[in-house]
C-alpha positions as CSV (number, residue, x, y, z in Angstrom):
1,X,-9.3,-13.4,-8.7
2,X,-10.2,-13.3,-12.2
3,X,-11.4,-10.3,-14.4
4,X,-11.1,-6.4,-15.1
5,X,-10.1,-4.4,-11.9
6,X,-10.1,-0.6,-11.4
7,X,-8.0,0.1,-7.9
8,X,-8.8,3.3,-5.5
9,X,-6.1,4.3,-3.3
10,X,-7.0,7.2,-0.7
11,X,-5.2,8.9,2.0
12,X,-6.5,11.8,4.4
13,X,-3.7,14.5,4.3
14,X,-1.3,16.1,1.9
15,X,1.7,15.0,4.1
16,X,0.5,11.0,3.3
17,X,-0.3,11.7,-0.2
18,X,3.5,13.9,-1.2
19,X,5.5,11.5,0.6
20,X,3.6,8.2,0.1
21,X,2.7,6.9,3.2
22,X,0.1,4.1,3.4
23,X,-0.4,4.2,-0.8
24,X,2.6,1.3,-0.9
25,X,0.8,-0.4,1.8
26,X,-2.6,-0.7,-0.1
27,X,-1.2,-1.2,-3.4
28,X,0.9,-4.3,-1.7
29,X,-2.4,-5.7,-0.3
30,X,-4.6,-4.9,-3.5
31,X,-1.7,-7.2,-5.6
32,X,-1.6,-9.9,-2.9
33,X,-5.6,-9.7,-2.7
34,X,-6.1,-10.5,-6.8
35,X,-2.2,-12.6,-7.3
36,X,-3.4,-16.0,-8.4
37,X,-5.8,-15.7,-10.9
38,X,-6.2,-14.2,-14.6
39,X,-6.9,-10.4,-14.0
40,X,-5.5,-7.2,-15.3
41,X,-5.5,-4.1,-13.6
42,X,-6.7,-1.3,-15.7
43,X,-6.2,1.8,-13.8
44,X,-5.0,3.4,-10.6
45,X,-6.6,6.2,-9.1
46,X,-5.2,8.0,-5.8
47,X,-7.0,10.3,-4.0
48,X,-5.9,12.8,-1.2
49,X,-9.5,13.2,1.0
50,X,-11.3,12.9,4.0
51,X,-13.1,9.8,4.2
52,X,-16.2,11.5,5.3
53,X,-16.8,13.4,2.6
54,X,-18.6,11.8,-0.6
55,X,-17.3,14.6,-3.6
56,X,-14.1,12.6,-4.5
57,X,-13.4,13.1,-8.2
58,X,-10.6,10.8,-8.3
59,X,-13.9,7.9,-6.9
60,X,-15.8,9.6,-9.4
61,X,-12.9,9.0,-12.1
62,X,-12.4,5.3,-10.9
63,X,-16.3,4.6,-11.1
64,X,-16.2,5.8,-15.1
65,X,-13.5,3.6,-15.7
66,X,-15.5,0.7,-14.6
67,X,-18.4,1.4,-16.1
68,X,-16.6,2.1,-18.9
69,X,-14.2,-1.0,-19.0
70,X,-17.3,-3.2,-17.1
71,X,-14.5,-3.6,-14.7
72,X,-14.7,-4.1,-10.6
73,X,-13.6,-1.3,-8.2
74,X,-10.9,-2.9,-5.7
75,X,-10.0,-0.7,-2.8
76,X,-7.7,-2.1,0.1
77,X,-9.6,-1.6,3.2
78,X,-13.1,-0.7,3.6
79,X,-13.0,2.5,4.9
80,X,-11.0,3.5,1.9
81,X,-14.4,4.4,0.6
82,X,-16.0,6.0,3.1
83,X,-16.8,6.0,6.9
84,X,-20.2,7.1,6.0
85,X,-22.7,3.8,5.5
86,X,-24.8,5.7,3.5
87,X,-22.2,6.6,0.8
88,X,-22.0,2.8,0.6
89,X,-25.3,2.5,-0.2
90,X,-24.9,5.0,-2.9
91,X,-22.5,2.7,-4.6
92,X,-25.2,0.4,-5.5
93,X,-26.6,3.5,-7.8
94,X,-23.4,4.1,-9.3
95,X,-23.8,0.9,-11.4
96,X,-20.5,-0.7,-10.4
97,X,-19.2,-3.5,-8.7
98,X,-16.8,-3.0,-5.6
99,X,-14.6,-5.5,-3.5
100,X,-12.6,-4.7,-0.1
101,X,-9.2,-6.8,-0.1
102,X,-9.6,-6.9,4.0
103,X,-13.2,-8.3,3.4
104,X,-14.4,-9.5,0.5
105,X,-17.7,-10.1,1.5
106,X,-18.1,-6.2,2.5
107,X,-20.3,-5.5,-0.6
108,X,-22.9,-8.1,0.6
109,X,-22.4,-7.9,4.2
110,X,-22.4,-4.1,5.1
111,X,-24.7,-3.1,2.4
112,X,-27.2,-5.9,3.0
113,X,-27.1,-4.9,7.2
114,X,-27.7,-0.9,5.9
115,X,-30.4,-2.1,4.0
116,X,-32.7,-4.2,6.7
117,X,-35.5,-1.7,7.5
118,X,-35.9,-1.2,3.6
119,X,-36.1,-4.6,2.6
120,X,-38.6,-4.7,6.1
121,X,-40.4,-2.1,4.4
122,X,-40.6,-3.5,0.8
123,X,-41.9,-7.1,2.4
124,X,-44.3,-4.9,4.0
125,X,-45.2,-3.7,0.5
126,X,-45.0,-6.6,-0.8
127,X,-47.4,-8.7,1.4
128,X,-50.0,-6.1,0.6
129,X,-49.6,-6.5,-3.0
130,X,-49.9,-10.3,-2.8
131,X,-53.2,-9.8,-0.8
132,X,-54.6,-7.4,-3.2
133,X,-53.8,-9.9,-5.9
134,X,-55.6,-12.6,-4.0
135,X,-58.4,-10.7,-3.8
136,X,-58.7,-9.7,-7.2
137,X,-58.3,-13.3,-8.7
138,X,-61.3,-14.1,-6.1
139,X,-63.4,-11.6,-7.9
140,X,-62.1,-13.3,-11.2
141,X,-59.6,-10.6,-12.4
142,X,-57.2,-12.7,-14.6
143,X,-53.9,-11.4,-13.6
144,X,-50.8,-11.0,-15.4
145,X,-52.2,-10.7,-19.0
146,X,-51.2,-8.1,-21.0
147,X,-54.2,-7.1,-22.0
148,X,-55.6,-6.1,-18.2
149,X,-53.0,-3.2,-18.9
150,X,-54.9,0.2,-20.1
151,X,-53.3,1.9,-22.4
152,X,-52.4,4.4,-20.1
153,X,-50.3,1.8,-18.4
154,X,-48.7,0.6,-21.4
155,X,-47.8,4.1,-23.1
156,X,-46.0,5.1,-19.2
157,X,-44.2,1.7,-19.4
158,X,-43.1,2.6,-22.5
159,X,-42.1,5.8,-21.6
160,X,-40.1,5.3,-18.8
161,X,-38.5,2.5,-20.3
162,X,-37.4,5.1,-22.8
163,X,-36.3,7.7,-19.9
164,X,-34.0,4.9,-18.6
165,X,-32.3,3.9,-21.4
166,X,-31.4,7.4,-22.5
167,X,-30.5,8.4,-18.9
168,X,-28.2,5.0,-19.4
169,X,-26.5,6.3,-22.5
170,X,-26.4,9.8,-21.3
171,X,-24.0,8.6,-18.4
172,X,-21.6,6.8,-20.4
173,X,-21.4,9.3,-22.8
174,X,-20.3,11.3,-19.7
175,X,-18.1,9.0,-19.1
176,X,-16.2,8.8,-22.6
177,X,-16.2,12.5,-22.9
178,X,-12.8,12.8,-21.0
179,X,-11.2,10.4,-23.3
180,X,-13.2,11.8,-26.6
181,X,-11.4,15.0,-25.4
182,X,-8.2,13.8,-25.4
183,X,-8.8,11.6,-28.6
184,X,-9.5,14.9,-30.6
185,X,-7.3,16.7,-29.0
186,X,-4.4,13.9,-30.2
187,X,-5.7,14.6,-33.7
188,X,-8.9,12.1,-34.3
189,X,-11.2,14.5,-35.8
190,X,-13.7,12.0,-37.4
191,X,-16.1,9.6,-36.2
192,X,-13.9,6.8,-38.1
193,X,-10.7,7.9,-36.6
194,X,-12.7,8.1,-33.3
195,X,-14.1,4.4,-34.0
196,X,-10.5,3.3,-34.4
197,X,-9.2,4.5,-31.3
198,X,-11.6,3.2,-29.5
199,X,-11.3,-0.3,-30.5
200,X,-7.4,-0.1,-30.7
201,X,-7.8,0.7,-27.0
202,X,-9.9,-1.8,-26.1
203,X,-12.8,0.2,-25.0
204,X,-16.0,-1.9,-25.0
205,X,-19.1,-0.9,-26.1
206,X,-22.3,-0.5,-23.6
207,X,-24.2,-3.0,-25.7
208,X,-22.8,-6.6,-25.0
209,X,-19.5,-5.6,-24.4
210,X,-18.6,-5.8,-28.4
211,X,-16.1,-3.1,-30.8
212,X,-17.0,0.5,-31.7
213,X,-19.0,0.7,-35.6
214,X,-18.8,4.2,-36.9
215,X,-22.5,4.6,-36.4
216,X,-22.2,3.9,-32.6
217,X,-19.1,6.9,-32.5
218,X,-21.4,9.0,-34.2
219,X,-24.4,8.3,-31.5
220,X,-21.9,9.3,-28.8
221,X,-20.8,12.4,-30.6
222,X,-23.9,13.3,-30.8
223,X,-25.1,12.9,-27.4
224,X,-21.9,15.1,-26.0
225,X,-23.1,17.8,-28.4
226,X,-26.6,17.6,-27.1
């Protein structure tokens, strides 16, 4: 394996989680799953939950920190994440990339099978589109011109491309607000002493992965104030 990794170990009762039980086991077969290749693992985050149940803040910790990092979550065994198929699908949301050491192919295969009757659904929609289409270029509609856009259609384009960039920006800044804390709290006070931490940590920006500038710190600052 090559790349960023961000590892989630769980266990389901206090007992496993105080005396250790099982967490040697999966961090043996997340090692032996990425031994071989050039990868780093960045964090570890151990949680002590019922699989069935989807509020995990030590997930919700490990999914910031690949966002963050643009890293991939690596869990042991499948049902590390959850015995509930639809919290799987919920992953895909979450913006980050997962892998199963017990099978690799999990984030295709499972979420792909959950998925059928949607993908049924959107062909459905799909075919109906096309023939729609059809039948506007027969009544001589030229398609795919900007200009058959009303402006109605271009200003709500516009507009939620907007909304999803600054929901985009609003969730890393969520995401960099634990480590802001602890950055001020260590005695950076200033966007520049902010700006240096970040790149001395190697904290990548959103936009093409690149170093902190002052005027990006000051963004996020202003965002977590907001």
């Amino acid at each position: 394996m090559e790349g960023k990794f961000v590892s989630y170990l769980r266990v389901s009762t206090d007992k496993q989680g105080k005396s250790g039980l099982g967490l040697e086991a999966q961090r043996h077969a997340v090692a032996t799953f990425l031994n071989g290749g050039e990868w780093k693992l960045l964090e570890e985050f151990v949680e002590v939950e019922s699989g069935k149940r989807n509020d995990r803040p030590q997930l919700a910790k490990a999914l910031a920190a690949c966002r963050i990092h643009g890293a991939v979550l690596v869990v042991a065994k499948i049902d590390r994440l959850a015995r509930n198929a639809a919290f799987l699908l919920n992953l895909q949301s979450a913006g980050v990339e997962f892998v199963a050491c017990d099978m690799p192919s999990a984030n295709r295969l499972v979420v792909g099978i959950l998925a059928m009757v949607a993908e049924e659904e959107a062909r459905a929609i799909s075919a109906r589109t096309k023939a729609a289409l059809a039948a506007a270029k027969r009544r001589g509609v030229k398609l795919g011109t900007a200009r058959n856009l009303t402006n109605a259609a271009r200003r709500k384009g516009s507009k939620l491309g907007a909304m999803a960039r600054t929901e985009k920006a609003a969730r890393r800044a969520k995401d960099l607000q634990p480590l802001i804390e602890e950055l001020k709290s260590g005695g950076a006070q200033t966007a520049t002493a902010i700006t240096k931490e970040l790149n001395t940590r190697n904290i990548p920006t959103a936009w093409k992965r690149g170093t902190w500038t002052v005027t990006q710190t000051q963004r996020l600052l202003a965002r977590l104030a907001a």
